[in-house]
N, C-alpha and C positions, 0 to 999 in steps of 0.2 A: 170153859164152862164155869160159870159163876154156881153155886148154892146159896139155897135162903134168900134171893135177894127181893124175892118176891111172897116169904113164907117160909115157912120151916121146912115144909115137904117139895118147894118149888125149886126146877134147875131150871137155868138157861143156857140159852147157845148164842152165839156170839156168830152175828152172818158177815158175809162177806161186806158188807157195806156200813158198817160200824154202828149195828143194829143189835140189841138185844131182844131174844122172844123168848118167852117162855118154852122151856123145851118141850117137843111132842104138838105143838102149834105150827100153822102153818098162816103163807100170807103176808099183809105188812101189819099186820098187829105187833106194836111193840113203841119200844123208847130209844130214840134216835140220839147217839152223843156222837158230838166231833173229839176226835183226842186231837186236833193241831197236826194231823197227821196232812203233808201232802196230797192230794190230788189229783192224779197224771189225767190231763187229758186224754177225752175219751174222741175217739173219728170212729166215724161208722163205718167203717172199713176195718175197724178191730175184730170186731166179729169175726169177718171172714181169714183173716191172716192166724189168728188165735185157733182157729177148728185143724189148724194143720200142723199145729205144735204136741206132742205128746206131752210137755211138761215146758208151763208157760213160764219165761226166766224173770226172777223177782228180784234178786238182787242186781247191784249195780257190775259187777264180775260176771256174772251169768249172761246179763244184757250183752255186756263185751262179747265174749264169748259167741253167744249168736250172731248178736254183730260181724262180726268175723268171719263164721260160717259162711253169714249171706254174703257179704262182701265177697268173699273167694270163689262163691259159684257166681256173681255176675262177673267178675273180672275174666274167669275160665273162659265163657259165655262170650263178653265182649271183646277177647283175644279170640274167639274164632271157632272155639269146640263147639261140635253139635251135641242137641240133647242127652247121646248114649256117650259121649266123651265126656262128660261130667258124672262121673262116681264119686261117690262115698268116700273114696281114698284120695283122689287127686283135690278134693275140697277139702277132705280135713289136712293134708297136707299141707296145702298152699293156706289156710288159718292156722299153719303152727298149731293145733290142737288133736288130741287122738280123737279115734274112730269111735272108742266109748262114752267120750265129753260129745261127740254128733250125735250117737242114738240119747243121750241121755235127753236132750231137745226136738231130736225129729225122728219120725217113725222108718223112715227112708228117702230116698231121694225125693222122690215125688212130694212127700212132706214139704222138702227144703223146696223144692220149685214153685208151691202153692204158698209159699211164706214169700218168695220173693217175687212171685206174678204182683203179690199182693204191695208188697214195697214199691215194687218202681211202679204200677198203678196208680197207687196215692203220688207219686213223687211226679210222674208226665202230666197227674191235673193239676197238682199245684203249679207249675211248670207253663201250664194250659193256660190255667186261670188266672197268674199274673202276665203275661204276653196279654193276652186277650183284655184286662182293662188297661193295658196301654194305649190299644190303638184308638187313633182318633178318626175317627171318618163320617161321613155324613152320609154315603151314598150304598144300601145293600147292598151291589157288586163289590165296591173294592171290600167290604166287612167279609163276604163270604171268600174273597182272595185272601186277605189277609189271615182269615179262621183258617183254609187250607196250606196258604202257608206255613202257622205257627202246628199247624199237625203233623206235616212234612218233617218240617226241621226235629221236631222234639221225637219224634218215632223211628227216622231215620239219621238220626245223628250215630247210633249204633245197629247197623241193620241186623246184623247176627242177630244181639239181646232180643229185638222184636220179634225174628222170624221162629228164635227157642221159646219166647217167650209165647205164642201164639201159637207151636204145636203143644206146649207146653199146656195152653189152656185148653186145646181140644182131648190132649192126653188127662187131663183130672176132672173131662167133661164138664167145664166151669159153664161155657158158652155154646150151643152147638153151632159149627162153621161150615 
């Protein structure tokens, strides 16, 4: 909170997008500075992965950390455990991290399942999308072969991951199936 900067009696606030407003104001009224601050790209799939974090990880150690998390429940996942095989303990275990650095990111499991539906999501279309401008063909049959091939392979390359990951989505009613 800056004072004065706008008057003697004036406070601002300082929004989240390196926006100054006068405090008590609302809107995009205001004076936009860049401080040379990075960036991070934004996907519109942030949205959705973000609403399942209790406390979104800002530093570069905090990102590890989740990182981690997630990594350890797909790994569980793609060795084989069903959805109720994956607890709270056997992930923060296998990330090397305690159970209190897990709640301090995710509300519970189902938290961490809705963070990583959301990760390998974004990761089977990129996946998707580059396969898909490789193929060269001329004729719709072989494009809608080749499209169900490159579906095949990138979803069942891990059949567990998909099958958890798809009660997984009817369990946080993402989709109805």
């Amino acid at each position: 909170r800056l004072a004065g900067a706008f008057g003697s009696d004036d406070q601002l606030t300082i929004t989240s997008r390196y926006r100054f407003r006068p405090r008590g104001t609302s809107g995009s009224r205001g004076v936009s500075y860049d401080f040379g601050m990075p960036r991070r790209e934004h996907h519109e799939s942030d949205g959705v992965i973000r609403r399942y974090f209790r406390r979104e990880p800002k530093q570069s150690r905090s990102r590890a950390l989740v990182e981690a998390v997630v990594a350890a429940a797909d790994e569980l996942i793609r060795g084989g455990a069903p959805i109720d095989g994956v607890t709270v303990e056997r992930v923060s275990a296998r990330a090397g991290v305690g159970m209190g650095s897990f709640y301090e990111y995710f509300t519970s499991k189902d938290s961490l399942l809705g963070v990583l539906i959301g990760k390998v999501t974004r990761s089977n279309f990129e996946v998707l999308a580059r396969k898909l401008e490789s193929i060269e063909t001329s004729s719709l049959d072989s494009l809608v072969r080749a499209f169900a091939a490159c579906i095949v392979e990138t979803y069942l390359t891990h059949p567990n991951r998909t099958r958890v990951l798809l009660e997984g989505v009817a369990r946080l009613k993402l989709a109805p199936l």
